[in-house]
C-alpha positions in Angstrom: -162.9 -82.5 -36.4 -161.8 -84.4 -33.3 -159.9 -82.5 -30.3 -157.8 -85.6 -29.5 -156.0 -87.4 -32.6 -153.8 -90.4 -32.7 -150.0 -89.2 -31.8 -150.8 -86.9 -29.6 -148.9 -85.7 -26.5 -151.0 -86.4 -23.7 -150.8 -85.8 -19.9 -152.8 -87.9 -17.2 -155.1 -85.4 -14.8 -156.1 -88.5 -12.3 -155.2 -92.0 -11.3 -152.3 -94.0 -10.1 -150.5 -92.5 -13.2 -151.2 -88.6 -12.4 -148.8 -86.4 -13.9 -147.5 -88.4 -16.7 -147.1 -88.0 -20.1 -147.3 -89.9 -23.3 -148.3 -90.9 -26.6 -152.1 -91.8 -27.9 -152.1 -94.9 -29.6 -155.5 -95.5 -30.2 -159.3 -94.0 -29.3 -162.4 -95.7 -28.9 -165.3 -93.5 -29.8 -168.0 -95.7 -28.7 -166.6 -96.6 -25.0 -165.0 -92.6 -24.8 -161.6 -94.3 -24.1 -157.9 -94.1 -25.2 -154.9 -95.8 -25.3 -152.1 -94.1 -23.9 -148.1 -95.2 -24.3 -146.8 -96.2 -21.1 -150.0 -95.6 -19.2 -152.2 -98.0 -17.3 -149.6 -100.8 -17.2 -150.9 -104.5 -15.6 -149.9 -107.2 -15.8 -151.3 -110.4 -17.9 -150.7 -113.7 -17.4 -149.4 -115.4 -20.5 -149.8 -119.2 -21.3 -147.2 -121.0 -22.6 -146.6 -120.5 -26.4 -144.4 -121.5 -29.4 -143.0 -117.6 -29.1 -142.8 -117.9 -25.7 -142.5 -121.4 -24.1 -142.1 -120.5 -20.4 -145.4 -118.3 -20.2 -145.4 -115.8 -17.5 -146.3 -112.2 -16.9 -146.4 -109.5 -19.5 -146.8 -105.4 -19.1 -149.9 -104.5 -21.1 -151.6 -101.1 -21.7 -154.9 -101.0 -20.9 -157.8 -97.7 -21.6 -158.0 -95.1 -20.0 -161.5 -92.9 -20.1 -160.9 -90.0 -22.0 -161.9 -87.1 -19.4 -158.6 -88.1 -17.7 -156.4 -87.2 -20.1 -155.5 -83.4 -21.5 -153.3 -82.6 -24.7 -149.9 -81.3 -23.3 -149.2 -77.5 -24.6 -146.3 -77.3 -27.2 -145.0 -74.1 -25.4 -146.2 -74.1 -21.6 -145.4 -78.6 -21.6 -148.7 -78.0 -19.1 -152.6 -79.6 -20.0 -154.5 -77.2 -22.1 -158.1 -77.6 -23.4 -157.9 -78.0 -27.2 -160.4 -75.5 -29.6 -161.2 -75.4 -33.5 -160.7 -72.3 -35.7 -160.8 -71.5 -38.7 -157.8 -69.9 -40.3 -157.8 -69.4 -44.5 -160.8 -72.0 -44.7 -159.5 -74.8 -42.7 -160.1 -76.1 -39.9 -156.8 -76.3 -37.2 -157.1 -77.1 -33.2 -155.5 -74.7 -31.1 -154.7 -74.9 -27.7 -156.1 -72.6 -25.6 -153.6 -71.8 -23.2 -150.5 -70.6 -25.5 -152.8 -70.5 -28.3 -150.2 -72.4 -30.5 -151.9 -74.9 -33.7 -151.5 -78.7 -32.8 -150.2 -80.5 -35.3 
């Protein structure tokens, strides 16, 4: 069972974007990377297409490495480590700081 999931509420720990929250979107195993909502924003130059015939600049997301991030607490809204326990046979991740189950 992975401690970080897809949907999760995550907060940055260092970087131009310290201290801000938002939503995984996607995690790359291999590389140790995620991507966040809102996070890591630069800009891309776009070529002229038939969607968009001016070209120009467009706000993409790019990773972020995955020890920079923490799962934000449901109760304390601070970073909290994330551990597994067993409760009636299954597994659930709990974090460790309220000690509330993540969904």
């Amino acid at each position: 069972m992975q401690k970080l999931k897809v949907n999760d509420e995550v907060i940055v720990l260092t970087g131009k974007n310290k201290d801000r929250k938002g939503k995984v979107l996607s995690i790359n195993d291999k590389k140790k990377t995620v991507l966040v909502e809102g996070i890591n924003l630069v800009k891309k130059a776009m070529k002229p297409s038939q969607e968009n015939p001016n070209g120009g600049f467009a706000d993409i997301e790019r990773p972020i490495h995955i020890s920079n991030i923490a799962v934000v607490s449901p109760k304390t809204g601070g970073a909290t480590r994330v551990r597994i326990e067993t409760k009636d046979g299954k597994k659930v991740r709990v974090a460790t700081k309220c000690g509330s189950e993540l969904a």
